[in-house]
C-alpha positions in Angstrom: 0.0 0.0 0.0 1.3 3.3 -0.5 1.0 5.8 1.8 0.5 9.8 0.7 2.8 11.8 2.8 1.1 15.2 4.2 3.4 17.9 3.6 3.6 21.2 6.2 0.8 21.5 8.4 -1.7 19.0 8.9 -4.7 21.4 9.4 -3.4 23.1 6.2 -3.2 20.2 4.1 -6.8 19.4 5.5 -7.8 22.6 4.0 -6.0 22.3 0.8 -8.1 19.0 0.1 -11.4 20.4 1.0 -10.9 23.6 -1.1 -9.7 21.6 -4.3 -12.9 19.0 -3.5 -15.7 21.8 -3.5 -14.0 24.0 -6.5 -14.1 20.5 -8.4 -17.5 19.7 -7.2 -18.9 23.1 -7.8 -17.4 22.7 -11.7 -19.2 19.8 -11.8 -22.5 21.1 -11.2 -21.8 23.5 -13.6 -21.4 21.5 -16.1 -24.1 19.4 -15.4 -26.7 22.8 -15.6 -25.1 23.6 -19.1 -25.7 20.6 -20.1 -29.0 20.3 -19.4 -30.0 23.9 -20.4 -28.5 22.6 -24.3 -30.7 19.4 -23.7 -34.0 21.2 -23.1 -32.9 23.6 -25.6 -32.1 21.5 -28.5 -35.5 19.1 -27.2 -37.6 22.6 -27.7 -36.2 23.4 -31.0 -37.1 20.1 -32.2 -40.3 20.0 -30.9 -40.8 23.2 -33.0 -39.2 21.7 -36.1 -41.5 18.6 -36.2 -44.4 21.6 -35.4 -43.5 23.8 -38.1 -43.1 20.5 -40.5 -46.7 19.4 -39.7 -48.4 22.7 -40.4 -47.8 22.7 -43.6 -50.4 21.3 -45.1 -49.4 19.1 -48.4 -46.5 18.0 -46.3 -48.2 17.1 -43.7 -50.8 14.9 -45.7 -48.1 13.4 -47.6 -46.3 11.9 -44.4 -49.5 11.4 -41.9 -49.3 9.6 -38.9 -45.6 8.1 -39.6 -44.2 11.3 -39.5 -42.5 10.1 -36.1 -42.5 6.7 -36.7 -40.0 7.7 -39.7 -38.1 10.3 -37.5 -37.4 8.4 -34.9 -36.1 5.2 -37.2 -33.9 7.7 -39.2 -32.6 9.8 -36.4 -31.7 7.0 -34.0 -29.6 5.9 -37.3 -28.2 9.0 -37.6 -27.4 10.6 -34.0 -27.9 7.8 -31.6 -30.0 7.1 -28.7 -32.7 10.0 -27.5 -35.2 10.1 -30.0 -37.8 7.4 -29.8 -41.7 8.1 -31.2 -42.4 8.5 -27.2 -39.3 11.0 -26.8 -40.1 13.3 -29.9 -44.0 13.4 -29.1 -43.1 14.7 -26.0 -40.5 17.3 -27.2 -43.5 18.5 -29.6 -45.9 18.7 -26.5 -42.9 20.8 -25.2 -42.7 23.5 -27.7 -46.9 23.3 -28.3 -46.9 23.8 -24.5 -44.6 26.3 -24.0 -43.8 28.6 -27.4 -41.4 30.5 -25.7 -38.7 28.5 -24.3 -37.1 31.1 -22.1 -40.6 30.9 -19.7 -39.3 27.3 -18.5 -36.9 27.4 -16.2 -33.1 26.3 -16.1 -33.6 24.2 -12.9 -35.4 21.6 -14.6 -34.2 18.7 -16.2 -36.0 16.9 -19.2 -36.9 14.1 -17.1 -38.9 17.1 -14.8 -40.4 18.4 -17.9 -41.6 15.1 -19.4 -43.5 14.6 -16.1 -45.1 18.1 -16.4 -45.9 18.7 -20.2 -48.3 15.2 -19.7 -50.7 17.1 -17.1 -53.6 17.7 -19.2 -54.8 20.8 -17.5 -52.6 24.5 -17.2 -53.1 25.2 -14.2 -52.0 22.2 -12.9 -49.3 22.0 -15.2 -48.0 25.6 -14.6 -48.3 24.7 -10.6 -46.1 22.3 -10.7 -43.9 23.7 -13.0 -43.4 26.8 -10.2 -43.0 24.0 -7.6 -40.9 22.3 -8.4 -38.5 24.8 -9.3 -39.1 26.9 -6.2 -38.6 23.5 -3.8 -35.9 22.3 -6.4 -38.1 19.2 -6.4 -36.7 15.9 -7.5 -38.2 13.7 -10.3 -39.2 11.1 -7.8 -40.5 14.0 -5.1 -42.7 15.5 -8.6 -43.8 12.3 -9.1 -45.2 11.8 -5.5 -46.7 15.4 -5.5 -48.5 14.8 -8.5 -49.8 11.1 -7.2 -51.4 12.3 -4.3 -52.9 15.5 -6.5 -51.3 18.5 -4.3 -52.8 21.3 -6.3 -56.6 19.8 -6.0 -55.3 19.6 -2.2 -54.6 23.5 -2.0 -56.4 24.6 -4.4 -60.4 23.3 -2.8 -61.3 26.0 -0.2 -59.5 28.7 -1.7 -60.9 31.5 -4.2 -60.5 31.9 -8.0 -57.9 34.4 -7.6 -56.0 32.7 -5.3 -56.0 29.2 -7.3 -54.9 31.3 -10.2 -52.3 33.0 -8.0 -50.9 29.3 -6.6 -51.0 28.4 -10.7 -48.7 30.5 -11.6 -46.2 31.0 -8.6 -46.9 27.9 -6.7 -47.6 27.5 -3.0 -45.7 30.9 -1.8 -46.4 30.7 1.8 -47.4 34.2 3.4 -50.2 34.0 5.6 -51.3 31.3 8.0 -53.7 30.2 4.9 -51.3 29.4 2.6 -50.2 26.1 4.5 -53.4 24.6 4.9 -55.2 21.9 3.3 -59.4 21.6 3.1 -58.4 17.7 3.7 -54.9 16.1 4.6 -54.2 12.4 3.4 -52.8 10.0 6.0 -53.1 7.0 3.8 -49.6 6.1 5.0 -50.9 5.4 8.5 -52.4 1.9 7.2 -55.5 2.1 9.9 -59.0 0.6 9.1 -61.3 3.0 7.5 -63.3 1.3 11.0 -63.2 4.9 13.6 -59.2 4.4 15.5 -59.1 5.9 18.7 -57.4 8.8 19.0 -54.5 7.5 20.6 -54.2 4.9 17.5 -54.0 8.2 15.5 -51.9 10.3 17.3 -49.4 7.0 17.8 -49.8 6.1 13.7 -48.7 10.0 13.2 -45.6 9.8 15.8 -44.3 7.0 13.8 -45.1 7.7 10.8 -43.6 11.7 11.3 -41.5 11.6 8.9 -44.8 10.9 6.0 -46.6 13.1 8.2 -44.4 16.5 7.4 -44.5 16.1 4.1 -48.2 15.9 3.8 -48.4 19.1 6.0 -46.1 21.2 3.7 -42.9 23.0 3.6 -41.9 24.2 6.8 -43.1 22.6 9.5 -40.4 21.3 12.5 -42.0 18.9 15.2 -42.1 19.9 18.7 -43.7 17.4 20.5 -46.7 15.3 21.3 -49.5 16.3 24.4 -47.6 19.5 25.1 -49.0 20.3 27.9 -50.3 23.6 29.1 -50.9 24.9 33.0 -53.4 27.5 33.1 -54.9 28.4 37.1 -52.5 25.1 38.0 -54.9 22.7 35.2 -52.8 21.4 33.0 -54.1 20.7 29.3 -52.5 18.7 26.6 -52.1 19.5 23.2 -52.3 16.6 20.7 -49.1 17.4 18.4 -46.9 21.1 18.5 -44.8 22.3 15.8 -43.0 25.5 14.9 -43.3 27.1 11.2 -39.6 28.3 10.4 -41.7 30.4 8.0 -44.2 31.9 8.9 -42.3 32.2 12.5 -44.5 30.8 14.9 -46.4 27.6 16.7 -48.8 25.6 15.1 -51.0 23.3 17.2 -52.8 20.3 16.1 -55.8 18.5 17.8 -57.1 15.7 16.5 -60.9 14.5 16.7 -61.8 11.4 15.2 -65.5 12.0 14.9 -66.9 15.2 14.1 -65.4 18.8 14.9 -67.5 20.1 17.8 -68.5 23.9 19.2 -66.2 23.1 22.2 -63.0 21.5 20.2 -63.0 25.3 18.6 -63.1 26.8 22.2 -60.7 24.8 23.5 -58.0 25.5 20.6 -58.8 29.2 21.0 -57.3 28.3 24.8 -54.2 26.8 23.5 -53.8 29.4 20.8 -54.1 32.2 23.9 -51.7 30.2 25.9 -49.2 29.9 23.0 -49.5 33.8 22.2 -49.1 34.8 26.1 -46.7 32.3 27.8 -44.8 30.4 25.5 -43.8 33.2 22.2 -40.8 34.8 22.1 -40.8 38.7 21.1 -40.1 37.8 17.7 -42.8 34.9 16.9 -45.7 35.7 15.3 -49.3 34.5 16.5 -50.0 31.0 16.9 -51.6 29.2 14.1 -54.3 26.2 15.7 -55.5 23.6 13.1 -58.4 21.3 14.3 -58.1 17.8 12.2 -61.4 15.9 12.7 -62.8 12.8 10.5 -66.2 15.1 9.6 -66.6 18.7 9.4 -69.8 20.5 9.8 -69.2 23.6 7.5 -72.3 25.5 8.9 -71.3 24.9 12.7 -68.0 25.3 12.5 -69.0 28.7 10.3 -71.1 29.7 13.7 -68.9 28.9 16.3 -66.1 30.6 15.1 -67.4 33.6 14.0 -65.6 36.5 15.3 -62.9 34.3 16.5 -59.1 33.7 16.2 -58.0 34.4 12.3 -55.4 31.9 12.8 -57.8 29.0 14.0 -58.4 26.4 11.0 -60.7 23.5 10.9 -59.8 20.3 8.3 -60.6 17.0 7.5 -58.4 14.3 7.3 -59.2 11.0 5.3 -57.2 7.1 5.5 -57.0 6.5 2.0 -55.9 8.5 -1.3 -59.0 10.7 -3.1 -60.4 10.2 -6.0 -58.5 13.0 -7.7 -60.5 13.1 -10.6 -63.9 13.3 -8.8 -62.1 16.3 -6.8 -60.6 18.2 -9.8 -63.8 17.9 -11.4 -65.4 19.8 -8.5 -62.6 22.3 -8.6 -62.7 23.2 -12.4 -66.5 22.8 -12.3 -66.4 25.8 -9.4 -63.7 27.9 -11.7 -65.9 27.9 -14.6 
């Protein structure tokens, strides 16, 4: 074996390495985005190409429906590997999608695009091309995202200007609003659609923490589990307690595995008065309180929370994955 003799200082030699390592690495990512800004480049230009071929008429009927059977048999021949009849239908989606290349944006790679241009509707499609940009997504996280249908998720419950607002710059998070969901999806937990306790629930959750941030949304950091809170020397326990690194502040959680009722909302408004006078720090911002029940009685909860805390939210939570369809067909029906 032979052994690499440090010259000088250790600690300096140490250095030397780590310096040479990132500079290296660094070019290396460099590269890498060059290269894939000339991919998705040449992939649009293509895509216009065959698009500019087809549109002319006599040509157009001359060739038919082999147009990219042909292409891809001849220019497999010619260039090599990249352009199969699947490949070059989707670089023409590209450029039919997106005319001007320059809107798309460096930080996706074709493999993002191919998963984004196949999203029938634009405002989906535009969601997640924001997304995944702004949360430097990868192909497998985009593919998760759009499996367990996180626009329909924010998008039900909000208004038409703010569905077209979360289209086009994707879930910007501002206001205690923006992070929460009409209904959260805990079909990780694996428990029988038969009621758990709440105890099952809140146990499933613990474990299952990691699956359990993601579905709440960027920037959540657990706290801990029946928090408990001494008001007048009786102590109260808060189901689940995180901290937004956001929005700056707490965010409490009770879950009800039956229906919201009148006194769930009173006692959250207790823990969010708690959170806002004992336990926030000068520079916190008010406590955000979310109420996660099985059923939700809009009308009620309407009632018993008029005039109340701003920052007090009541959602559904359901066991198994939606019918996404069914759900965007409710959304686009109510955009009309």
């Amino acid at each position: 074996m032979t052994v690499v003799e440090k010259h000088g200082n250790d600690e300096q030699y140490d250095l030397l390495i780590k310096q040479i390592s990132l500079i290296v690495a660094d070019s290396k990512r460099h590269v890498t985005n060059i290269i894939n800004e000339a991919l998705v480049q040449t992939y649009w230009n293509v895509g216009k190409y065959i698009v500019d071929f087809e549109q002319q008429g006599n040509v157009r009927a001359r060739y038919g429906e082999q147009l990219l059977v042909n292409l891809s048999k001849d220019l497999t021949a010619l260039l090599g590997k990249g352009f199969s009849r699947p490949n070059l239908q989707n670089m023409r989606l590209f450029y039919a999608q997106f005319p001007i290349c320059q809107t798309v944006s460096s930080k996706l790679s074709w493999s993002h695009i191919i998963e984004i241009i196949n999203i029938d509707n634009k405002l989906e499609r535009d969601f997640y091309f924001a997304e995944t940009s702004n949360e430097r997504w990868s192909v497998r996280e985009l593919k998760r995202q759009k499996e367990r249908g996180l626009f329909i998720q924010l998008a039900l419950g909000k208004s038409k200007e703010q569905v077209l607002a979360l289209a086009k710059h994707g879930n910007t998070i501002e206001r205690p609003e923006d992070t929460i969901k009409d209904t959260y999806t805990l079909d990780f937990l694996n428990i029988p659609e038969a009621k758990p306790l709440e105890s099952t629930l809140e146990n499933a959750l613990i474990v299952n923490l990691e699956h359990f941030l993601l579905e709440l949304g960027k920037g959540f950091a657990f706290v801990g589990r029946q928090y408990r809170l001494t008001v007048n020397n009786t102590n109260y326990y808060a189901d689940l307690v995180f901290y937004h690194i956001i929005l700056k502040c707490y965010v409490v959680i009770d879950l009800k595995i039956g229906k919201v009722k009148q006194e769930d909302i009173g006692q959250m408004n207790l823990y969010l008065g708690y959170f806002a006078i004992d336990r926030n720090n000068d520079d916190d911002n008010p406590p955000v309180g979310i109420i996660l029940a099985k059923e939700k009685d809009e009308v009620m909860v309407q009632y018993a929370m008029y005039g109340n805390n701003n920052n007090l939210f009541v959602s559904k939570y359901q066991l198994y994955l939606p019918d996404l369809e069914q759900l965007r067909n409710i959304l686009y029906k109510y955009l009309e």
